[in-house]
N, C-alpha and C positions, 0 to 999 in steps of 0.2 A: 280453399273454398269449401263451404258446404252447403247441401240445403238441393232444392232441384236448378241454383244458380248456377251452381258448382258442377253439379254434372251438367249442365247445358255449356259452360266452358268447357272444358275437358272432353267434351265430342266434339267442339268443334276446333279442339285444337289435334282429336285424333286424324279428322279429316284432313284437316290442312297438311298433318304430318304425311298422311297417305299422299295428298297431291303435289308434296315434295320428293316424297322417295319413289314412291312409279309404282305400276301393277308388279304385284307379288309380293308387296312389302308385308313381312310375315307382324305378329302380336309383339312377339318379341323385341325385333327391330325398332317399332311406333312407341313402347315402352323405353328403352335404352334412349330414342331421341328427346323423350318427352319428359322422363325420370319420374317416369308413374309406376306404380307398383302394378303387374304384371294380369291379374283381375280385377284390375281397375279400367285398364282396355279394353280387355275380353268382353266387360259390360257394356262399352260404351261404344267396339266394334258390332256386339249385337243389336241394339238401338239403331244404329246407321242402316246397317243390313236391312233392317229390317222395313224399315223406313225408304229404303231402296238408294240412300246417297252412298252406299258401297257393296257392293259387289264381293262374294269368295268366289274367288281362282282357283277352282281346286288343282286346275292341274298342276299347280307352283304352292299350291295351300298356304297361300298370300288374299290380298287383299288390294282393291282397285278400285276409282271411282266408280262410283253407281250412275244410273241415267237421269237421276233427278236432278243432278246438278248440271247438267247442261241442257236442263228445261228451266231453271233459275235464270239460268246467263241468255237463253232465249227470250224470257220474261226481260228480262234488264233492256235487252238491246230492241225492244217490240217499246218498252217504257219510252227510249231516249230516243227512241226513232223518228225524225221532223218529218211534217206532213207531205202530202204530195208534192202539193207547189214549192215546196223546199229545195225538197230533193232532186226536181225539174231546175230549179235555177243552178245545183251543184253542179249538176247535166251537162246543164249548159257551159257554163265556166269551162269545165273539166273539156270539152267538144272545142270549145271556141278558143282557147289557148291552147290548150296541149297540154295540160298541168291537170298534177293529181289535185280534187279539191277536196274539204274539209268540215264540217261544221263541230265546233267542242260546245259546250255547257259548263257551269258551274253546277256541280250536285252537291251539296251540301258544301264540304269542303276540299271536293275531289274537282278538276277538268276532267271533264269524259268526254271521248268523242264519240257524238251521236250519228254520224256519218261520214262514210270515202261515198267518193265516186272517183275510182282509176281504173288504169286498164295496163295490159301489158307493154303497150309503150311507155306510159307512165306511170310507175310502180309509186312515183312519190317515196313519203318515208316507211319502211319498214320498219313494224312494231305500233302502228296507231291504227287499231283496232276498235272498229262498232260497239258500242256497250264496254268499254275499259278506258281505263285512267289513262290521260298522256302525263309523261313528269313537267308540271309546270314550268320550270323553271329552266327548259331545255329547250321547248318549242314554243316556235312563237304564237301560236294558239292560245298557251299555258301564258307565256308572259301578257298578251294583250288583255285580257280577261283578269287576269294579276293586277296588273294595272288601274284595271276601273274600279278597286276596293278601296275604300276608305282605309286609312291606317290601324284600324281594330280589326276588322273583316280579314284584312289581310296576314294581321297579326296571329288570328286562327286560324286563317287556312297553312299558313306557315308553319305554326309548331310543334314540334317535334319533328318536320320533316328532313329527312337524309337528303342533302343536295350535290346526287350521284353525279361526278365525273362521267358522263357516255365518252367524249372526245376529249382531246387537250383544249379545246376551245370551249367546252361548256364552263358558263356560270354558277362556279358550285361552292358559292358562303353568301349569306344575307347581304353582305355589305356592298357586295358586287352585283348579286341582282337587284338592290334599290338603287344605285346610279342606271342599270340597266331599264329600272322600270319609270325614270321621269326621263329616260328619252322616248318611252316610250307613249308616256300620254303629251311628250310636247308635240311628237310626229305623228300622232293618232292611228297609228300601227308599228307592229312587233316586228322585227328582221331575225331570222336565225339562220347562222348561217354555220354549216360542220359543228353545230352543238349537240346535234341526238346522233345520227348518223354522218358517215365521214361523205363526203362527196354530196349531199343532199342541203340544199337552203330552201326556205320559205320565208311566205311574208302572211301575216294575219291584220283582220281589221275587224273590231267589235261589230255587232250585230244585232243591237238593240242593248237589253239588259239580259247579262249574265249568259250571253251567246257570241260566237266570233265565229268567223268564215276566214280560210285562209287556201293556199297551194301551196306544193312541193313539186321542186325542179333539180334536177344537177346544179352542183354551185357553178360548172362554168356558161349553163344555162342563164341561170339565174342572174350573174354579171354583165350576161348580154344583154336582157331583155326586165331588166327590175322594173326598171317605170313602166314597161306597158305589164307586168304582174300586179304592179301597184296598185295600177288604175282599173284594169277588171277587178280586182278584191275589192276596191274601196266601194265600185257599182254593185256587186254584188253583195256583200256586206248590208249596203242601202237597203236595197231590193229585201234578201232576206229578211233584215229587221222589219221592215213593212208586211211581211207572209207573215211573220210570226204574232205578231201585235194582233194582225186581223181573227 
């Protein structure tokens, strides 16, 4: 690459190297992972710096994310954030069963979820986080919203994607999550059950266009009580799409 394209790549692949190898990661080190010639960094560490997306360590005379980037990721999850009345119905859900609840989006060709509401009796799934990606293809969030794509839409959201094993139970090649995904618009909701996490099932149910509401329970929870999780998501699902629309 050349040109100022070029170096706008290459710093942000310096960053990214930083936010894989951890505070203190020396010039050196980001060069050898990156197979950049060695003031080719030094340039492109100073720009960051400076800029404030990276921080010197002197006392380890490394290098560490800077604080702009977690006013970025505060920007994102302030963007994806549903409105009050949203967030009041997750509330509720979350109060009135006893289940972590959920709301994901479709962002371009990512699920993000724009909101938890849990608590520490119901931690739900760990790893689905405000403002970041859940792996579609593993939670039933990801599959419901999958789902409601026309065969092209979905054809981009899919490709090139790595369809990560989490469990021995996850759905991880195309040809399994598309039987997966016309049970899914015949039932008008997604089940997963030990596909992200082991011991954890949910059930999702869209939530107008390009929005799904769902919970997270233990899967021996979950076998108890399916049909009455069902039937809170499908109401609330409802509901939600109606806040959102307005």
């Amino acid at each position: 690459m050349t040109g100022q394209g070029g170096s706008l790549a290459r710093a942000l692949r310096v960053l990214e190297a930083v936010s894989v190898l951890g505070d203190g990661v020396t010039a050196k080190a980001i060069a050898r992972r990156l197979g950049c010639p060695l003031p080719t960094v030094y340039r492109a560490l100073a720009t960051l710096v400076e800029e404030g997306y990276l921080v010197r360590l002197n006392a380890v005379r490394g290098y560490g994310l800077g604080y702009k980037v977690a006013e970025l990721h505060r920007g994102l999850t302030t963007q994806v954030r549903p409105p009050a009345p949203v967030r009041g119905l997750l509330h509720e859900v979350h109060d009135g069963i006893g289940a972590a609840a959920y709301l994901a989006v479709l962002r371009d060709t990512d699920v993000v979820v724009a909101h938890v509401d849990r608590c520490a009796d119901h931690p739900g799934a760990l790893g689905l986080v405000a403002g970041e990606p859940a792996p579609a293809h593993a939670t039933a969030l990801g599959k419901v919203l999958l789902a409601g794509l026309g065969p092209a839409e979905l054809g981009e959201v899919l490709e090139g994607r790595a369809f990560t094993a989490f469990t021995p139970r996850t759905v991880a090649d195309r040809r399994g999550l598309d039987r997966e995904l016309r049970r899914v618009r015949a039932a008008g909701a997604a089940v997963e059950v030990e596909e992200f996490h082991r011991g954890v099932a949910g059930i999702a149910v869209r939530a107008g266009s390009g929005a799904a509401v769902g919970v997270a329970v233990s899967r021996a929870e979950f076998a108890a009580r399916r049909w009455e999780l069902e039937h809170a998501v499908r109401e609330t699902a409802e509901r939600v799409g109606r806040a959102l629309a307005s």
